[in-house]
C-alpha positions in Angstrom: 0.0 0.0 0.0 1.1 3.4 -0.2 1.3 4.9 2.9 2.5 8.1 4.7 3.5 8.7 7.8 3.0 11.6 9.3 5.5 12.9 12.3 7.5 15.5 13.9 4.8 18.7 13.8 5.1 21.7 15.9 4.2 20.4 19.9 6.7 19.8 22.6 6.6 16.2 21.9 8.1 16.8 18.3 11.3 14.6 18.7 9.3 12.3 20.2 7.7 12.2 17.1 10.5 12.0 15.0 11.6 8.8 16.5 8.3 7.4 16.4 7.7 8.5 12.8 10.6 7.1 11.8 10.8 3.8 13.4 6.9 3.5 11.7 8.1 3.8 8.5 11.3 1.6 8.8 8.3 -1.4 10.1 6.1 -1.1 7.0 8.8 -1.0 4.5 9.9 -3.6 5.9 6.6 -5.1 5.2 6.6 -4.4 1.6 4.7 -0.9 1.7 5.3 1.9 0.2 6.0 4.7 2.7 6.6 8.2 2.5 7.2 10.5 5.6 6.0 14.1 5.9 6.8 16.5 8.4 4.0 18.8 8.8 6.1 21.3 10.2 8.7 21.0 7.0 7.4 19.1 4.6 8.6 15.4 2.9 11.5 14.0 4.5 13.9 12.5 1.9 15.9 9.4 3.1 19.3 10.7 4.1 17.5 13.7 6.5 15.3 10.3 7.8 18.5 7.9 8.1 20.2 11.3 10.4 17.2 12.0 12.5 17.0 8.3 13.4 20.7 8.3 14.4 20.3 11.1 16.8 17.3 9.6 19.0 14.9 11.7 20.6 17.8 13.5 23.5 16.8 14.4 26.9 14.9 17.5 26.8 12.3 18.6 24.7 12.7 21.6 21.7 12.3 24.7 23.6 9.2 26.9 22.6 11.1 29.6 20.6 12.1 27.0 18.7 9.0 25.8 18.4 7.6 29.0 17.3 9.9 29.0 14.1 8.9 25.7 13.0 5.2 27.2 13.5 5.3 29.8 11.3 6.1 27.8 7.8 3.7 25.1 9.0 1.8 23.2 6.3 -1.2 22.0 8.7 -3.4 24.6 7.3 -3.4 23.0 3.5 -2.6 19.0 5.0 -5.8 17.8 3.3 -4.8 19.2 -0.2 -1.4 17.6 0.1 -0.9 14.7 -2.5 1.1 12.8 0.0 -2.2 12.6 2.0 -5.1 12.1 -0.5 -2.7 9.8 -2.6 -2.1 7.5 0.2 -3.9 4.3 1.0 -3.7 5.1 4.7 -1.7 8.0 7.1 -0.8 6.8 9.6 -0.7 9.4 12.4 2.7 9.2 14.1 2.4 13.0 15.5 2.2 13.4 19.7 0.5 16.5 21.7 -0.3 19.7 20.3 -2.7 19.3 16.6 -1.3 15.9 16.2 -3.2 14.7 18.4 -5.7 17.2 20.0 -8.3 15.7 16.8 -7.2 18.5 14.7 -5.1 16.6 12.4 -7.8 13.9 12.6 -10.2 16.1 11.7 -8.7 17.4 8.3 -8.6 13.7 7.0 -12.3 13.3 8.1 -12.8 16.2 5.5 -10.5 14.8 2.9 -12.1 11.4 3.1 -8.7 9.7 3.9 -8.1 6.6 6.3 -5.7 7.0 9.2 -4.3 5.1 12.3 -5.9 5.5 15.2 -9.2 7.5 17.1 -11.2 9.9 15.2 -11.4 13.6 16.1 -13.9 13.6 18.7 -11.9 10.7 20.8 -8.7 12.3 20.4 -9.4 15.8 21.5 -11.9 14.2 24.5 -8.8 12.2 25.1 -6.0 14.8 25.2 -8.2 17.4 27.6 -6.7 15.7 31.1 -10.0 17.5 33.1 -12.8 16.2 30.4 -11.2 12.8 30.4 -11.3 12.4 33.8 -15.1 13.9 34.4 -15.9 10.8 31.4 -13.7 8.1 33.3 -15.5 8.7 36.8 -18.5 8.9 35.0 -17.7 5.4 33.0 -17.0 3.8 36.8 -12.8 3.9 36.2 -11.2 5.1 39.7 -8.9 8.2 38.6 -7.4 10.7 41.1 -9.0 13.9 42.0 -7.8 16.8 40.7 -8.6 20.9 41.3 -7.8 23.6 38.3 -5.9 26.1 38.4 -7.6 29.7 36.7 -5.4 31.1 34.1 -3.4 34.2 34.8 -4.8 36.5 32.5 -8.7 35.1 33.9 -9.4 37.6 36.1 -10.1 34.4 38.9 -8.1 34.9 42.6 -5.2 31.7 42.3 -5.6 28.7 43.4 -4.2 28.0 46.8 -2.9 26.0 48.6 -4.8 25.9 51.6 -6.8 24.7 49.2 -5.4 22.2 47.4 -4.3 20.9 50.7 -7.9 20.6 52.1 -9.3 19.2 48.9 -6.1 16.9 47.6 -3.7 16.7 50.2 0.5 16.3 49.9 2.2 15.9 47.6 0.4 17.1 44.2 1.0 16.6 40.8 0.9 19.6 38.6 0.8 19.8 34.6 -0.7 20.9 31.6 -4.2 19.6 30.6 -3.6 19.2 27.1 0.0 17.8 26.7 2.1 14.7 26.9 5.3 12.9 27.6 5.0 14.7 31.0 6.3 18.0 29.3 5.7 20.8 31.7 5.0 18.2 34.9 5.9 18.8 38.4 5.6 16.7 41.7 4.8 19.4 44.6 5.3 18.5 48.3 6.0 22.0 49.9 2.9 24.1 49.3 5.4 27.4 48.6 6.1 25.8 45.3 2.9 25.5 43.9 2.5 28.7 42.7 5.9 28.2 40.8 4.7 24.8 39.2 1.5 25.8 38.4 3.2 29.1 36.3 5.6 26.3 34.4 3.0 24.7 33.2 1.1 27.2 32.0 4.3 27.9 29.8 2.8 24.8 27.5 -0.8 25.1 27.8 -4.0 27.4 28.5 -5.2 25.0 31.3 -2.9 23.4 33.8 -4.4 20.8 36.2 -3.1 19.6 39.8 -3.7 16.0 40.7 -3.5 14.1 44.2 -0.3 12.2 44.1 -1.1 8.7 44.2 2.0 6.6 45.7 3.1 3.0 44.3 3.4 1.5 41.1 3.7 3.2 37.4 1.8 0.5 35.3 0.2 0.9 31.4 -1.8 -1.3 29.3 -2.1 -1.6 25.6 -5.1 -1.8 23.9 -4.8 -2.9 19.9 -7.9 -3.7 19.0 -10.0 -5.3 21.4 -7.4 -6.9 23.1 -5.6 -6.2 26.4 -1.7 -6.5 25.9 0.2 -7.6 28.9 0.8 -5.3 31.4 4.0 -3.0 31.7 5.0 -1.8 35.0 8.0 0.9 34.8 10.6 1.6 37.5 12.3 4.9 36.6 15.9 6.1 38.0 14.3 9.3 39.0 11.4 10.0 41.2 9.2 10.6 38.4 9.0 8.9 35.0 9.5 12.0 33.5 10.8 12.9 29.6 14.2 12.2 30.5 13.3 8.6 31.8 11.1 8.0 29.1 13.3 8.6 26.3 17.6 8.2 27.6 18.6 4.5 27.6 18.9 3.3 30.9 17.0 5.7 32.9 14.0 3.1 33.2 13.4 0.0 33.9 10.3 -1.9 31.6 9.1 -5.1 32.1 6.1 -7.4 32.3 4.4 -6.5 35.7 4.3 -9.7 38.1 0.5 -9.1 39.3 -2.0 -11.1 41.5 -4.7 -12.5 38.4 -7.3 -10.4 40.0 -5.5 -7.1 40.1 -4.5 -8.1 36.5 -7.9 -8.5 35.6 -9.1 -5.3 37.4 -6.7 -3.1 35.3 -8.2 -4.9 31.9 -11.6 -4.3 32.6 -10.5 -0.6 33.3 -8.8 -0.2 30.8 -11.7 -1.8 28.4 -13.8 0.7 30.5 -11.5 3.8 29.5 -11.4 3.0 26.0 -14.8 2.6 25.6 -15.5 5.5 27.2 -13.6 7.9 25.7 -14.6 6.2 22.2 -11.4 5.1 21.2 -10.3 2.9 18.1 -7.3 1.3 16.8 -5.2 1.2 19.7 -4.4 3.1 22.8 -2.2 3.2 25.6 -3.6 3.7 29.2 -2.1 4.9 31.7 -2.3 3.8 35.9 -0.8 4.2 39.7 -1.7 1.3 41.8 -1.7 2.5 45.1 -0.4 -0.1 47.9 -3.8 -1.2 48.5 -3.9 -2.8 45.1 -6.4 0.1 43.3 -5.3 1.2 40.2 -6.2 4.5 39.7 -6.4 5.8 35.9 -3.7 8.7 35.0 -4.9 8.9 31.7 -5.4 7.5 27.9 -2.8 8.1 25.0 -4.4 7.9 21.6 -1.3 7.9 19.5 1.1 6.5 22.5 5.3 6.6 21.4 7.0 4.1 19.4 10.6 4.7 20.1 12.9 2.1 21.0 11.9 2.5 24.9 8.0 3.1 24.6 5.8 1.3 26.1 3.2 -0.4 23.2 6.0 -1.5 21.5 7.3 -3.8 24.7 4.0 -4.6 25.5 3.5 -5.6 21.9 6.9 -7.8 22.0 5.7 -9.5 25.6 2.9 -10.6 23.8 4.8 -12.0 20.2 3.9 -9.2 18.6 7.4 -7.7 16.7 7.5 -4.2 15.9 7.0 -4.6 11.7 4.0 -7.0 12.5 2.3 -4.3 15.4 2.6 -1.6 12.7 0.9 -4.0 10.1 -1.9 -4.4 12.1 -2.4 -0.6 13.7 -3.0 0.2 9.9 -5.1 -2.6 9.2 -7.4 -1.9 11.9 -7.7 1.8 10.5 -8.4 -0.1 6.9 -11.2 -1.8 9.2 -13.0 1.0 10.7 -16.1 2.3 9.9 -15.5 6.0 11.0 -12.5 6.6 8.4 -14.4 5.6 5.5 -16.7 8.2 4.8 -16.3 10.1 1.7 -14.6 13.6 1.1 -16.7 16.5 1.6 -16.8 19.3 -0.8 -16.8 22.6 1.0 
């Protein structure tokens, strides 16, 4: 098939991306497919710029926003749908994290141009990626996730939030982050309640809407949804406190490996799982995310709709723990967008 993978874009996560893009593409050529790579942020990739963003790896921070910016301004996101790349392909597969890749925006355009693609339709992803909505849906659906408060925008008008507050309401420590991002960009752990007001300001430096979480103390676990099945159970043990972007993408700074679970914990955090990616209305495959407490209650973080696949993500592993290898796992993510009803409506004519 002729397919094109889409990656890199303009959010924080874009070397995440890049990694993930390009490990994609490497899978279903390997697979016999014909597979082009476009940057929406700069447009096709040819093979020698792919082969030296694949040696350098994702690094250990993410691009800062000024950088960011640049890449923003010569964007082709506004004209995606009139690309050839895109209504000449068999099937995108969507290989973009955070920001439009995977807010439902991106999703959206192909609805309009009547093209398949990997992964949840518009209305999933952007229900998905909005950390407070998610939540509200996930209670609502009967999956246990940790309370949270918001914190008003500065430029609002609304008095702060405080922490008398969130001490009343949520207790020590906190987490605080942005609602609408990933790969824990912009995330903070908070035990001295001077140092809210400082986290809650960083956040806001990568979103309009930053949200602060009870802590929830234990194990970091995810499940992997591809299809309708439930992929083994990864529990990660990371060299810092927090799994943060560092951990998640430096060799060596985590630890992944099937979780050793009691079969009636294991089956709790399946049917939540299920739960959560029913509920939000998810398709293809997913990633969610949990803390079980010491208590043995998994508590729901949230749902990735186009989770990494670098060398250390997660779906990948869990893929692999289950005999899945990486070529094969990519074969069927774009099958199962072949499959679904909901990307096979025809273009619209505006």
């Amino acid at each position: 098939m002729k397919i094109t993978v889409l990656l890199g874009g303009v959010s924080a996560e874009r070397d995440v991306s890049l990694s993930s893009g390009l490990r994609i593409a490497l899978g279903l050529r390997e697979k016999g497919h014909d597979v082009v790579c476009l940057d929406p942020a700069e447009g096709v990739m040819s093979r020698e710029l792919e082969a030296a963003l694949l040696a350098g790896g994702v690094g250990q921070n993410p691009p800062s926003l000024e950088q960011l910016a640049g890449l923003g301004a010569g964007s082709l996101s506004p004209r995606l749908g009139m690309l050839p790349e895109i209504t000449g392909a068999d099937c995108v597969f969507i290989a973009l994290h955070g920001g439009q890749g995977e807010d439902g925006t991106v999703q959206a355009v192909l609805d309009m141009a009547g093209v398949r693609y990997t992964g949840s339709g518009h209305l999933a992803s952007a229900l998905a990626m909005d950390k407070q909505l998610s939540k509200v849906v996930l209670r609502a659906a009967g999956v246990a996730t940790p309370d949270w408060l918001m914190a008003p925008h500065p430029n609002s008008g609304l008095p702060p939030l405080l922490s008398e507050d969130v001490g009343t309401f949520l207790g020590w420590p906190v987490i605080v982050k942005p609602s609408k991002q990933g790969s824990t960009v912009g995330l903070s752990i908070v035990r001295n309640p001077s140092t809210l007001a400082l986290a809650i300001t960083e956040a806001f430096r990568f979103d309009d809407e930053v949200i602060v979480e009870r802590f929830v103390p234990g194990r970091e676990l995810t499940v992997a949804i591809l299809g309708s099945t439930v992929m083994p159970t990864i529990e990660i043990e990371a060299a810092k406190e927090l799994y943060d972007y560092e951990c998640k993408y430096t060799p060596g700074m985590a630890r992944e490996f099937v979780a050793d679970l009691p079969p009636d914990i294991q089956a709790l955090l399946g049917e939540q799982s299920l739960k959560a990616f029913e509920a939000l209305k998810l398709r293809g495959y997913a990633r969610v995310d949990f803390r079980l407490d010491p208590h043995g209650q998994p508590w729901c973080l949230e749902a990735n709709t186009l989770p990494g696949m670098t060398p250390t993500s997660l779906i990948p592993q869990a893929a692999s723990a289950a005999g899945v290898l990486f070529p094969e796992l990519c074969e069927r993510i774009v099958q199962l967008a072949l499959q679904s009803p909901g990307a096979t409506s025809p273009a619209l004519t505006i």
